[in-house]
N, C-alpha and C positions, 0 to 999 in steps of 0.2 A: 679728227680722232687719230694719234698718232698709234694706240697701240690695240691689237685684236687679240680675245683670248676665248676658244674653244675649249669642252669634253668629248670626247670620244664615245661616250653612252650619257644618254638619259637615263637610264633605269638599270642600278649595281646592286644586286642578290649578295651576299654573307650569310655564312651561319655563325652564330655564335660559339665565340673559340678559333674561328676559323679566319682566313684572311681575303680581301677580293681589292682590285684596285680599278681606278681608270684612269684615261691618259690628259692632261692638259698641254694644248698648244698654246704658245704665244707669239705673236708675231709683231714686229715692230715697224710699223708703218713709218716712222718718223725720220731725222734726218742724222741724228746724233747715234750712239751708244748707248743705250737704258740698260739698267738691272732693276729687275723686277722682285718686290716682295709679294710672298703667297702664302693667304691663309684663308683656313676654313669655315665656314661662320656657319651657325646652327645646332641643332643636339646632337649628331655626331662628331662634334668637332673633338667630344671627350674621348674619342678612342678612333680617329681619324689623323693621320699623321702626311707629311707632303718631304718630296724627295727628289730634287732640293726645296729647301726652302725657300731661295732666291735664285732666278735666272737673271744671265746677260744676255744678252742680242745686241746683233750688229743691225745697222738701217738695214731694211729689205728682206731680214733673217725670222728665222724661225726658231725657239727652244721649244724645251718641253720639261715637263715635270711628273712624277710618278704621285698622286692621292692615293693612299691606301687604307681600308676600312679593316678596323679588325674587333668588334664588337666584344667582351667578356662574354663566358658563359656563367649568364648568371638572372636571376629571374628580374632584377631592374633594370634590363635592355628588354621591352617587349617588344615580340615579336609585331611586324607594319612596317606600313612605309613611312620615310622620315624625308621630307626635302632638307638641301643643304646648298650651300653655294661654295664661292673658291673668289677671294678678293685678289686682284691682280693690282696692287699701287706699284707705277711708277718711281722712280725716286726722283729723276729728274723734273717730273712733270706730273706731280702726285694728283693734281686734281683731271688727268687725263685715267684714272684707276677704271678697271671693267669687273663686273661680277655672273662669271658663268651662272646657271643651277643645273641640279639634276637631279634624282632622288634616288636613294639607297633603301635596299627592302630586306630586313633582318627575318631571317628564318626565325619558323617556330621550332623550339625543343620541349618536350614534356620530362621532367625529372617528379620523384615523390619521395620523401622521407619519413615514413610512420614509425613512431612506437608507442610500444603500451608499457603505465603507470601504474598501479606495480606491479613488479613481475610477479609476484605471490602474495595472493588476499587470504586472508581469515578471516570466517564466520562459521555458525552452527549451521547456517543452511544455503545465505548467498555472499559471492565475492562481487566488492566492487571495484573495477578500474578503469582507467580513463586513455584513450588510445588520443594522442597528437597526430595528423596528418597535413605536414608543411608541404607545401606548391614550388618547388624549388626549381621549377622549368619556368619560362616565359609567356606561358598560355595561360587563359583558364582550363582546369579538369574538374572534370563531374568523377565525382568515388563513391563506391558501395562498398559498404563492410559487411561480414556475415562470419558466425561464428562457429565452430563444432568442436566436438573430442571425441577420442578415440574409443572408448566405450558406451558413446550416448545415454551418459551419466549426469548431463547437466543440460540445462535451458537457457535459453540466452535472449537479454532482451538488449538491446541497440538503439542508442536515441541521438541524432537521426541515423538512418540507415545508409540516405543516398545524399550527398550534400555535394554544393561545387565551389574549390576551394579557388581564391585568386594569386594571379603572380606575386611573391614574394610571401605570400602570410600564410597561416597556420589555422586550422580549426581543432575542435577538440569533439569527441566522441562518447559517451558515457555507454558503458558497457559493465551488463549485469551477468554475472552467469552463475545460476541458481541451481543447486539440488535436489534432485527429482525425489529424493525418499528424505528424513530424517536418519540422523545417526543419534540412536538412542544413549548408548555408553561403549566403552570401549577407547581405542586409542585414535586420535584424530588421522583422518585419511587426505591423502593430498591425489588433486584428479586434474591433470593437465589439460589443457584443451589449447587452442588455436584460434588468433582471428585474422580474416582472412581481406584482404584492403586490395581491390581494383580499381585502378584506372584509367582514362582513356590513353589508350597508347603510349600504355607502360606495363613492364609486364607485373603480374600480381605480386606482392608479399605479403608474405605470409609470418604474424606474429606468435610467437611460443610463450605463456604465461600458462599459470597455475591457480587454483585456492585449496584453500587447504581448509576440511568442515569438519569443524571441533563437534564435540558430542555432547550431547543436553544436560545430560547427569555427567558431573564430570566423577573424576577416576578417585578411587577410594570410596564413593559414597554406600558402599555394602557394608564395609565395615561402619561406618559412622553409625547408619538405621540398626544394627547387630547392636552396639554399643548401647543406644538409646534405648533398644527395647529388655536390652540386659538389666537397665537402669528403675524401666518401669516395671519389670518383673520382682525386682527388690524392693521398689516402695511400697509395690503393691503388698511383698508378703511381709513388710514391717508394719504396714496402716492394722493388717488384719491380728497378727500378730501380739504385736504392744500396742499400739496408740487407740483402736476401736476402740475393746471395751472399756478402757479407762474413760473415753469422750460417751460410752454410753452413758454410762453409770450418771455422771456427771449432769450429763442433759436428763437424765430422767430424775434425778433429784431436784431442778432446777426448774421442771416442768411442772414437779406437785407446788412444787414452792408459790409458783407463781397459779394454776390451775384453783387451789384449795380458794381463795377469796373471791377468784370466778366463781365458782357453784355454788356458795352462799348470795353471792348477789343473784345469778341465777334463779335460784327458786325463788327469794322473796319476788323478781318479779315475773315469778307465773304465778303466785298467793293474788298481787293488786291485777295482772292479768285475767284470773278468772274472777274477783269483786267487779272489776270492770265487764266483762262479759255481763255477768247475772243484773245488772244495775240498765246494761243497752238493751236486754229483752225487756224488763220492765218498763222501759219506755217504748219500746217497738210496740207493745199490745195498747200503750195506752194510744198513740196517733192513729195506730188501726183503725179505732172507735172513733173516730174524728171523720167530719168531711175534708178532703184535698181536694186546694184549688187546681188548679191545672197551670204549668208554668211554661212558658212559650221559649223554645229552643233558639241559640244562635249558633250560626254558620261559621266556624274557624274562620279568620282571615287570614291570606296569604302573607307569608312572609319572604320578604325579596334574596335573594344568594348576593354571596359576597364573591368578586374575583381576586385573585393576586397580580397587583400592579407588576407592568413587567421593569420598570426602574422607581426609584427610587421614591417619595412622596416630594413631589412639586420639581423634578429633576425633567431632563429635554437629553434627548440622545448628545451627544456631540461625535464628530469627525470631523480633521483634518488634515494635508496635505501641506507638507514644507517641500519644497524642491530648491535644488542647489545647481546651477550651471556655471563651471569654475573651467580657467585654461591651463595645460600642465605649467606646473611649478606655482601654483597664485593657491590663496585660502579665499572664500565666496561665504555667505551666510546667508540665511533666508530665516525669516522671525514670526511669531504670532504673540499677542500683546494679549491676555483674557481681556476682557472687558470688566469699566469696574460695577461691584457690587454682584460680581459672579465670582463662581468658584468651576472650577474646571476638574474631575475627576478622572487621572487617566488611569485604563484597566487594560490595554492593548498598545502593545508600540510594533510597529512593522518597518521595518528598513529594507531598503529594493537600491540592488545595485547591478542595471539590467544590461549594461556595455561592460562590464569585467574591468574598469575600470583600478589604478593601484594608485593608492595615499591611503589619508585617514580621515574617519567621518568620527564627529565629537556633538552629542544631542545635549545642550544644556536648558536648566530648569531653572530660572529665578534664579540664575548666578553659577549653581552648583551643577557640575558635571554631572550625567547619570549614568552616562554609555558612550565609551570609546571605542571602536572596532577598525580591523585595517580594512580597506577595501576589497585587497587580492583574496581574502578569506573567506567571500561570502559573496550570493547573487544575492538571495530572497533570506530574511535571519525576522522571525514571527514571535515576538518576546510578550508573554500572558503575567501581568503584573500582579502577583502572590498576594500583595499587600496595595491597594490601590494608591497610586502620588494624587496627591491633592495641591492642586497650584492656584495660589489664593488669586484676588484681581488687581490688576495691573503689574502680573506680574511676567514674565517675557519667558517664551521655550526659544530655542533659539537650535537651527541647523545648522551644523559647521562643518566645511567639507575643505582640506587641505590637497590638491590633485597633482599627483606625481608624474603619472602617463594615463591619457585619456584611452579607454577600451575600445571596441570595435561595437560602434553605432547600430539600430537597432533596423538601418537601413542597408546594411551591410558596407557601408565605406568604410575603410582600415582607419584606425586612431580617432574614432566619433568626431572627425570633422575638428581633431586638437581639443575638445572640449570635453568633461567628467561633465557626466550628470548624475546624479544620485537624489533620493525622496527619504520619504519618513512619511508616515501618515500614522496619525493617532486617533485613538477612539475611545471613546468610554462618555461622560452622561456631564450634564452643565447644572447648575441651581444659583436660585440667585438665595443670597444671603440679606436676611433684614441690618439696615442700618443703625449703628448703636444710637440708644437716647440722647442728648446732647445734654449736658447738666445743666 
């Protein structure tokens, strides 16, 4: 072995942003002149640089070269140890090359970047908004959010409260802050509040947003009910006024009119009413005088209750489950076929898009589109069919899922492993249908 090449340190600490080096000797055992090429091989080698690039040495001499590490500050250098080496080729004698190692251990840094979405909600009683908190250091942190304002005029609910965000990615926080009374009428009130994002070794920040709680009755509505009852105080004194007696008169003409042929049928029959009386005592006296046999009673039978079928007459519940697993940029389909001499009624469609995943999901029926929606728009969307789809047999539903960028997996790995998943599940009742006659 003609040529020898040494580090100075096993073990080089950096912080991110910051610089740290160590030394390489090389020594040329051999009889000739060499220059030597030197590079760095490993995953530091992307912000690892060598100073010179190439040594000369004389036989029996020594050079040396300056490796310097200087890592980004940034949250895709995690913090660890990273082995690396230092290739030393020859040029005379390239397959005589030595490869030191050593390992470089990059500091951790914690950074956080929150904010909250919108700055100012409206509602009569709660605002909704949604607070981001990116990991923009090289560690994982654990964060707690918590809410208040300055007059303890609002309630706040937090989902989740404590969550731990990883290097480079982003969570999101849904944040309620609700009004402890109603505002009945009057002019809408804006009530600021704060939420308040820790953590680990960082110091807190603190978010400023607002809602703003409109009022139940909106404005003007005194005059409007004034208006209205000015309106029924007038009809009232025009019914009493002109219009009764004229509609009395009327109906009371229109009452004899119709009444007078009533009370002739009437009497004549309580005339056959009382012939009839006086004709049933004349027989009552005569069976009196008779012997009666004696007649043997029967026992009501039970008669059985009816229930209300809870579907259909000769229908079977149905459910089912489409699921789509598609990689970004590609369209996937998942299918169900009815069966034939069924009929498939659906009264429930349910779409779940549970990694936040962004494309477009497209649910077709027998050819025809029914529901196009983007993904970024929606986790959970519970659609109750007004009118129920009836989808005859052999005819094809069909899930279509186009996937742009895969969301954050439901195991916490960042980009679902490159893969969209998304479902459908349908439900509502199945029948079979009789076969037409055949001529």
């Amino acid at each position: 072995m003609t040529t020898e090449a040494f580090l100075d340190a096993d073990l080089v600490e950096v912080g991110p942003g910051s610089e740290s080096s160590c030394r390489l000797e090389i020594r040329n055992t051999g009889s000739i002149v060499e220059s030597y090429a030197i590079e760095v091989l490993g995953e530091p080698a992307d912000w690892t640089s060598v100073e010179p690039p190439a040594v000369t040495v004389y036989p029996g001499d020594t050079g040396t070269a300056l490796v310097r590490f200087h890592p980004p500050r940034s949250a895709q250098v995690v913090a660890g140890d990273r082995p690396f080496a230092v290739r030393v080729t020859p040029t005379e004698r390239p397959d005589a090359q030595v490869v030191p190692e050593a390992t470089v251990r990059v500091l951790p840094f914690a950074a956080v970047a929150p904010e909250i979405l919108p700055r100012t909600s409206h509602g009569r009683r709660t605002g909704r908004h949604e607070v981001s908190v990116a990991n923009v250091g090289n560690i994982p942190l654990g964060v707690a959010l918590s809410g208040s304002d300055p007059n303890n005029q609002l309630a706040f609910a937090i989902r989740p409260e404590v969550l731990t965000v990883a290097p480079g990615e982003a969570a999101f926080v849904q944040v309620r802050a609700r009004s402890r009374k109603w505002l009945w009428r009057g002019q809408p009130v804006t009530r600021p509040f704060q939420v308040d994002v820790v953590a680990d070794e960082v110091e807190p920040a603190r978010l400023d947003a607002a809602t703003v709680q409109q009022p139940v009755l909106p404005a003007g509505i005194g005059r409007v009910v004034a208006a209205l009852l000015v309106l029924a105080l007038l009809g009232a004194g025009l019914w009493y006024a002109l219009l009764r007696p004229s509609v009395k008169s009327l109906a009371e003409e229109a009452a004899q009119e119709q009444v007078a042929p009533v009370a002739q049928q009437a009497q004549a029959a309580d005339t056959r009413a009382q012939e009839a009386q006086t004709k049933a005592d004349q027989a009552a006296a005569a069976v009196s005088a008779a012997p009666v046999a004696p007649r043997p009673t029967r026992s009501p039978s039970p008669t059985a209750g009816t229930g209300v079928p809870a579907l259909p007459p000769g229908a079977d519940s149905f459910s089912r489950r489409l699921a789509v697993t598609a990689p970004a940029g590609a369209t996937r389909t998942d299918q169900y076929t009815v069966p034939a001499r069924r009929v498939v009624v659906l009264t429930d469609i349910f779409l779940q898009n549970p990694q936040g995943d962004e494309g477009r999901l497209d649910l077709v029926i027998d050819g025809t589109t029914v529901q196009t929606v983007a993904l970024q728009n929606f986790r959970d969307l519970d659609y109750h069919v007004v009118s129920p789809i009836e989808i005859p047999a052999d005819a094809v539903v069909t899930l279509r899922v186009n996937c742009r960028q895969a969301g954050t997996a439901l195991d916490g790995v960042g980009g679902g492993g490159g893969q969209c998943r998304d479902f459908a599940l349908l439900n509502g009742y199945i029948r079979t249908v009789s076969r037409s006659p055949e001529p």
